[in-house]
C-alpha positions as CSV (number, residue, x, y, z in Angstrom):
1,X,-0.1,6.8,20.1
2,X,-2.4,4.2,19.2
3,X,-2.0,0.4,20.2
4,X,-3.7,-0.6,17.0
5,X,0.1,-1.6,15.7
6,X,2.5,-3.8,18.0
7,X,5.6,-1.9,18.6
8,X,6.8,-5.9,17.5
9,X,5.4,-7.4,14.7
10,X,3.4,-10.3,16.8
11,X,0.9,-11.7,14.2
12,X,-1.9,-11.9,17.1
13,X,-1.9,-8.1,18.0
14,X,-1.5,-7.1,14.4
15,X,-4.9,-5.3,13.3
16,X,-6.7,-8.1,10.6
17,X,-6.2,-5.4,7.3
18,X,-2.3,-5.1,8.4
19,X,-1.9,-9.1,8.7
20,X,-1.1,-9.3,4.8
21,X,1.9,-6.7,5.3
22,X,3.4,-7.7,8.4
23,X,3.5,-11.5,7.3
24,X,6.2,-11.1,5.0
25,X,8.4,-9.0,7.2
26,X,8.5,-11.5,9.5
27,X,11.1,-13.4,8.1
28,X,13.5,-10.5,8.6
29,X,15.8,-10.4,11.3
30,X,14.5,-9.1,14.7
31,X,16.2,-5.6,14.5
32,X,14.7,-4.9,11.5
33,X,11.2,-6.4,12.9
34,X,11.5,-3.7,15.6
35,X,12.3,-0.7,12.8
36,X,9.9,-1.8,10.9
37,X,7.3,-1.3,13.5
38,X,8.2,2.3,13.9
39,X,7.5,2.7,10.8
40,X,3.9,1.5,11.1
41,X,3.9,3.4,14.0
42,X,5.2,6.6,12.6
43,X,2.5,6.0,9.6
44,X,-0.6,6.2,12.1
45,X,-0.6,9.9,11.8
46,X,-1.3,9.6,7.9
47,X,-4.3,11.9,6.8
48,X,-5.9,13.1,3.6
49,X,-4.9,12.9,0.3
50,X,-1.2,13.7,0.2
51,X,1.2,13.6,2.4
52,X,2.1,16.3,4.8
53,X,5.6,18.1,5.7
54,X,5.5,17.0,8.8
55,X,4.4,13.3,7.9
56,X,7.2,13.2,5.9
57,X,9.8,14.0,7.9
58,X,8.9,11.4,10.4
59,X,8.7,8.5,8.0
60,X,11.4,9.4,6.0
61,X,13.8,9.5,9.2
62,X,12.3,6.1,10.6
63,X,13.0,4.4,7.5
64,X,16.4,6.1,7.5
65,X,16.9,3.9,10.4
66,X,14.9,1.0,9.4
67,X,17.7,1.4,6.1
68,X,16.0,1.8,2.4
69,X,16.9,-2.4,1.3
70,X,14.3,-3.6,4.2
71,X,11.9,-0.8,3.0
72,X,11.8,-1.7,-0.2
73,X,11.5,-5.1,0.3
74,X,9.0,-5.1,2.7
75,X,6.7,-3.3,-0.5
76,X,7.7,-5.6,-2.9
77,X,7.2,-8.6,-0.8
78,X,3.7,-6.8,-0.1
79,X,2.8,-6.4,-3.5
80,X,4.0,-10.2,-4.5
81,X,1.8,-11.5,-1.2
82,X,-1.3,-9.8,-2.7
83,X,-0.9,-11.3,-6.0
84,X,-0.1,-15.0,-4.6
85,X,-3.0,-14.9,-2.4
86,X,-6.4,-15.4,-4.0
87,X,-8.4,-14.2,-0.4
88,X,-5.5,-11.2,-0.4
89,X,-6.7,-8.6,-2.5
90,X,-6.7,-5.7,-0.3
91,X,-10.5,-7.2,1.0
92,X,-11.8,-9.3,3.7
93,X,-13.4,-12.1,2.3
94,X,-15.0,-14.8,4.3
95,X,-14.5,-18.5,2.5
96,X,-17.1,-21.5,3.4
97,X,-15.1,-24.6,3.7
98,X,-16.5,-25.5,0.7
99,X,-14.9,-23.1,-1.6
100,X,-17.7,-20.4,-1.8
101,X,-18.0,-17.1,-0.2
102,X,-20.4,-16.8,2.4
103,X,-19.9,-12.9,3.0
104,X,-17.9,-9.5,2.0
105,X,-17.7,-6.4,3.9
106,X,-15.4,-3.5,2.8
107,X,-11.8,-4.1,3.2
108,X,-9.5,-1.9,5.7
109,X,-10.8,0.5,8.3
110,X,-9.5,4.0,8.5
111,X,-7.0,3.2,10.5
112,X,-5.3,0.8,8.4
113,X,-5.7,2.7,4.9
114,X,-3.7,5.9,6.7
115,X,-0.9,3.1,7.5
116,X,-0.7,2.2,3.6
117,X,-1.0,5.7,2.1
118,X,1.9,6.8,4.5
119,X,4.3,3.6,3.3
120,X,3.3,4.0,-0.2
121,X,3.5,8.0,-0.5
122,X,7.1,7.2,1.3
123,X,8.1,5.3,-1.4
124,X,7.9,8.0,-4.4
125,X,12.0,9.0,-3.8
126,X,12.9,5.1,-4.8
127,X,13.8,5.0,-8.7
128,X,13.7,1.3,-8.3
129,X,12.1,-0.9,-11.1
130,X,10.9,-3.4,-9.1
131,X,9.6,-1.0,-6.1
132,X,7.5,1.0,-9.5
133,X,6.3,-2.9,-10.1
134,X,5.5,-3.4,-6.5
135,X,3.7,0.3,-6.1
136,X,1.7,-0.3,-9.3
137,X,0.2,-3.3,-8.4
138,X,-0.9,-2.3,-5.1
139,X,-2.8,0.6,-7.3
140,X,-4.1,-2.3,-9.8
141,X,-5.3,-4.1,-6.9
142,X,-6.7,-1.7,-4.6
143,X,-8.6,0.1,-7.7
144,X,-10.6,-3.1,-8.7
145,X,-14.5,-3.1,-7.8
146,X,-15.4,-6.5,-8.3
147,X,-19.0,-6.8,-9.9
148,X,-21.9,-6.5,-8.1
149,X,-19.7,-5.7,-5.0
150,X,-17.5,-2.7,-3.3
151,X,-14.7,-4.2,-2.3
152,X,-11.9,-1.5,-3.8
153,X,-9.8,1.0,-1.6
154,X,-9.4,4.3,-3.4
155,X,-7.4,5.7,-0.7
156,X,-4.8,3.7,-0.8
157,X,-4.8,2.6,-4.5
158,X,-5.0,6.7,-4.9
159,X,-1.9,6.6,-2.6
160,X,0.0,4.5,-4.9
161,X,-0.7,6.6,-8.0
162,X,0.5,9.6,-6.0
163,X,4.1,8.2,-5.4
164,X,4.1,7.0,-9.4
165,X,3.2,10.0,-10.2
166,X,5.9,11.9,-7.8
167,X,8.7,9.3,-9.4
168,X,12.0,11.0,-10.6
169,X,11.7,8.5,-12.6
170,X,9.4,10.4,-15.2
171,X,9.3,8.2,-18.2
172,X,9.1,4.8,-16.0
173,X,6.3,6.2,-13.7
174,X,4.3,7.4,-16.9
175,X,4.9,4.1,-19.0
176,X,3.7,2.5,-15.3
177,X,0.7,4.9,-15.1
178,X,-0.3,4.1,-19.0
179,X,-0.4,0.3,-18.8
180,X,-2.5,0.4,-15.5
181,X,-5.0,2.8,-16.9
182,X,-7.4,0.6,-18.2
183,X,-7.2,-1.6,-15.6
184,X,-8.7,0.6,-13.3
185,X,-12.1,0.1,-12.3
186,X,-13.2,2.6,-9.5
187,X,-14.6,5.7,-10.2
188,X,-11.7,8.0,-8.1
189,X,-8.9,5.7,-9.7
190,X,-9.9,6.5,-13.3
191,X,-10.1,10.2,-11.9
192,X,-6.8,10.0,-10.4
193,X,-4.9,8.4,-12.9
194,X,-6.6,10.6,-16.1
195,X,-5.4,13.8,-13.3
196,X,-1.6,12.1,-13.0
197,X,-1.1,11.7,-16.4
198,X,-2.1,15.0,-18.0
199,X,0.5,16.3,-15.1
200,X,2.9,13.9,-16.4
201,X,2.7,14.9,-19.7
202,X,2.7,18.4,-19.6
């Protein structure tokens, strides 16, 4: 196993592109702290682009134990610290002191976009509104290229629009899927979501 994820959520050993999930988790109570790191743990072995059998099992037994209120929390409160943070947009931005951005560079390593796909394909099961709120923003954001610059994820915006799509929640995952589509900006996102929706509305 990798120690690229604390088996505690300790803000110093937490990988930089993992600092903007863990942060909100650590207001939960230390038990769930400790579950919710074997989650991130379990979600190392993500690969591709769609889960496998064997990922999961795994993650849907560790968040079994981590219990499905924390889990879905710990999205939402993802998805609501991306949009209440203008420097957390799924990038690494580096601010001057006076306001202005001296330099980009792409946003999560490999390492920490396998983490998110796992969480968000382990989300699909949930037919919770607010979860589908949470999961679509995380697509919104992680599918916008701002101009002149590269700074989207596909993988795990692409992640996100899997577990929409996946939904047993058919007609709330499609409306979802429709009002994001023209709000995506990368080239694999407009694939995916064109992809999703014909499947949706077969």
């Amino acid at each position: 196993m990798s120690d690229d994820v604390p088996l505690t959520l300790d803000m110093e050993r937490t990988p930089e592109g993992l600092k903007m999930f863990v942060e909100p988790l650590l207001k939960e109570p230390e038990d769930i702290q400790l579950k919710w790191a074997h989650v991130l743990k379990v979600a190392e072995s993500a690969r591709g682009t769609k889960p496998t059998k064997k990922l999961t099992t795994s993650m849907r037994a560790a968040i079994q134990d981590l219990g499905e209120a924390p889990f879905k929390r710990g999205l939402i409160d993802f998805a609501n610290n991306l949009t209440g943070h203008d420097d957390f947009k799924i990038d690494r931005v580096l601010h001057r002191k006076d306001g202005t951005i001296s330099a980009y560079y792409n946003s999560l390593n490999e390492h920490e976009q396998n983490i998110y796909k796992a969480i968000l394909w382990s989300a699909y099961p949930y037919e919770d509104p607010k979860l589908m709120d949470a999961i679509t923003k995380i697509a919104e954001i992680a599918h916008t290229t701002i101009s002149d610059l590269s700074l989207a994820v596909p993988s795990v915006g692409n992640a996100a629009l899997w577990a929409l799509a996946h939904s047993p929640a058919k007609a709330e995952a499609l409306a979802h899927l429709k009002a994001i589509e023209p709000k995506i900006t990368t080239k694999a996102g407009k694939k995916s979501i064109q992809r999703y929706l014909a499947e949706t509305t077969d």
